[in-house]
N, C-alpha and C positions, 0 to 999 in steps of 0.2 A: 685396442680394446679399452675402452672407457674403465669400464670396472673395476680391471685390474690397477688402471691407477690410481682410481679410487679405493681398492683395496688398501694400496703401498701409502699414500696421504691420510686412510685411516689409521692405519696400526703406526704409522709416525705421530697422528695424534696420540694415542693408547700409550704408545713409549714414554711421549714426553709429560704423562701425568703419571705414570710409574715410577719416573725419572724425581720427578716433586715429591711422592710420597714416599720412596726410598730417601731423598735428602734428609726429609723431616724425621724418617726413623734413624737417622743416622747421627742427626744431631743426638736427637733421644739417648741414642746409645753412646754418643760420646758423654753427656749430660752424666746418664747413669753412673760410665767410668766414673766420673772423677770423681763424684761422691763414694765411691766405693763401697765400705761396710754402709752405709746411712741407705743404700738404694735396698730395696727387698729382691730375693733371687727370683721371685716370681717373675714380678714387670721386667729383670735383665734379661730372661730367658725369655721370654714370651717379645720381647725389641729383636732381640739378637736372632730370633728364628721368624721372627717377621721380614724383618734385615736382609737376612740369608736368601730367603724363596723369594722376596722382591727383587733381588740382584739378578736372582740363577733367570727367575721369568724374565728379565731384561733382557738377559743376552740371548734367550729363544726366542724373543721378539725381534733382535738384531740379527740373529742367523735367518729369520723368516723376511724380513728385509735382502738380507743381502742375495738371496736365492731368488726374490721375484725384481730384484736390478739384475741380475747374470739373465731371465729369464727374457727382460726386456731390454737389453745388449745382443744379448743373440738374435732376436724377431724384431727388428729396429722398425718394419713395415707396420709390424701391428699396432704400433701404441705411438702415442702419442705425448712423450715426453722430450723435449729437447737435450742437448747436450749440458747445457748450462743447468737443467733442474738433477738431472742424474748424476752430477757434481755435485751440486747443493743437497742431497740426500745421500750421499754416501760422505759427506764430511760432517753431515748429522750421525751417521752410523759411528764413525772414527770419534767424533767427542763426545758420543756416550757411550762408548766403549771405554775409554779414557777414563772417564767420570766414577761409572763402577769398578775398574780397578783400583782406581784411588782409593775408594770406600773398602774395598776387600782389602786392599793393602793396609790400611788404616786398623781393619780389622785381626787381621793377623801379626798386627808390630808388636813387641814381646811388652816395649813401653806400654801397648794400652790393656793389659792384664798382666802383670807380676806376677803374681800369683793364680793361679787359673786354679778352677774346682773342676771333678771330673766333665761336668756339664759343657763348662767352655773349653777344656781339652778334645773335648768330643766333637762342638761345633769346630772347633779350628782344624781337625781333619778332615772334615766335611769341607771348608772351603778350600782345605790343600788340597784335597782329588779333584775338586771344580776347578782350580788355577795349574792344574796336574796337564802335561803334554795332551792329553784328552779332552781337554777345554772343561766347558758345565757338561756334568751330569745330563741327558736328555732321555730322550725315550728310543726305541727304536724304532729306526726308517719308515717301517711299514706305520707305526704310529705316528711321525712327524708329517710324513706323506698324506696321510690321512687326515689329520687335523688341520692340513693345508688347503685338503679338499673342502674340507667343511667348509674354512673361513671361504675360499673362493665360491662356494655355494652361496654359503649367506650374501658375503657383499653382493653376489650375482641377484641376488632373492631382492635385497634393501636396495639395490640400482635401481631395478627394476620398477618396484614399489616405489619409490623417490620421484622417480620417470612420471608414471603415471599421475603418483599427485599431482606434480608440475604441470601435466598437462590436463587436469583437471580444473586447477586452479585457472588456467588462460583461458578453457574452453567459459568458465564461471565469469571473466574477467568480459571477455567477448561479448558473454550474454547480458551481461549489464550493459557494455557500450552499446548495443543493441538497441535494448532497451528504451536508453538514455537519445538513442538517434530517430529511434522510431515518437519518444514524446515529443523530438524537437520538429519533426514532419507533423506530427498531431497538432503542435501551438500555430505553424506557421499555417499550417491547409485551416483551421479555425481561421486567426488573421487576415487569409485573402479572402473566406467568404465573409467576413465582417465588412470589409475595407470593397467589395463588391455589392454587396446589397446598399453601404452607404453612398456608393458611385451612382444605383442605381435610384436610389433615393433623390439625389441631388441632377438626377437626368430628365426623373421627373418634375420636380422644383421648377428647372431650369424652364421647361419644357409650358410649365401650369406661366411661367415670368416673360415668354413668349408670347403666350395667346394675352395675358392682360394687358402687355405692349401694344400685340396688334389692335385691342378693342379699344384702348386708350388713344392709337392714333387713329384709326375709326371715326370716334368721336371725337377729335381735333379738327380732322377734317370737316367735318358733318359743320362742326360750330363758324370752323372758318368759312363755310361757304355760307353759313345763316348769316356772317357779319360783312360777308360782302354781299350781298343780295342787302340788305338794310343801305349798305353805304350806298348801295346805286341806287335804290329807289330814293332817299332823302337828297343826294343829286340833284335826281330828275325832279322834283321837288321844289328845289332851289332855284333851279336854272327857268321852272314853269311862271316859279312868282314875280321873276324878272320879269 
């Protein structure tokens, strides 16, 4: 099922721009650390809780991954991904799973807050229940379930939709070669009756260069016989005065 793969190579897109913007809050939030007093608690906390839900939505986009690969391991008939690409996407799952560990780990090092206000005592529980035997925080079932439907909805919906442009576009494409086939039948049937009536033009010509021949040898003849009728009477002439 087409879709579906397209599902799993969109939301790997969706990941890896998640992946971006979580780095660059991360930087931030390392940046903030180090200035320490100089940073205002507003921007820490409003990084630090950006931070936080950017991570936690990663790894529900990596468990929503790893559920439509089991999904397409099991039903190998249906879809259409090789072994070599269902490799290459679950070692995308593994090094960004990897990647936000880092980051939560970075986040919870005693080094990158000494002194913690209730605030970041608060957040740093919040990511120990998420790295807690129970993984992130998520919703439950019947909600993960269902927001899985959705997404396979939608992408079903945008295939769909996608499909059809495409085959709008060609049918548009078509119609111009068409078009473009039928002005070049139009130049050439113009061309032969051009190239026709000058044929016939010139059969005429031809034809008018004919009869001026014949009339022209006509009177060759006519003249040759008037100058041999002369030479024999001036002869007979000759031969009388003898």
């Amino acid at each position: 099922m087409q879709e579906s793969s397209w599902l799993m190579t969109s939301t790997m897109r969706e990941v890896e721009k998640a992946v971006h913007v979580a780095q660059n809050l991360h930087h931030r939030w390392s940046n903030l650390k180090q200035e320490g007093g100089r940073a205002s608690k507003e921007e820490m906390d409003w990084t630090t809780n950006e931070l936080r839900n950017s991570l936690r939505s990663i790894e529900w986009d990596l468990e929503d991954l790893d559920e439509t690969i089991s999904i397409v391991v099991s039903n190998p008939k249906k879809f259409h991904l090789d072994a070599a690409e269902l490799m290459r996407r679950r070692a995308f799952i593994t090094s960004t799973r990897l990647s936000v560990k880092d980051m939560k780990e970075q986040m919870l090092s005693p080094a990158a807050n000494p002194n913690p206000n209730p605030a970041d005592r608060q957040n740093k529980q919040v990511l120990l229940r998420e790295c807690g035997a129970q993984g992130p925080i998520r919703q439950s079932s019947s909600d993960k379930y269902g927001r899985l439907d959705h997404q396979l909805q939608n992408a079903n919906s945008q295939f769909i939709e996608e499909q059809q442009v495409q085959q709008q576009l060609i049918a548009e494409q078509q119609d111009e070669q068409l078009e473009l086939v039928s002005g070049t039948i139009g130049v050439l049937r113009n061309m032969s009756e051009r190239i026709g009536m000058e044929l016939d033009e010139q059969t005429v010509m031809l034809d008018d260069f004919g009869h001026e021949m014949d009339n022209t040898q006509s009177r060759l003849d006519n003249v040759m016989k008037k100058l041999a009728k002369v030479s024999h009477m001036t002869s007979g002439n000759l031969h009388g005065n003898t």
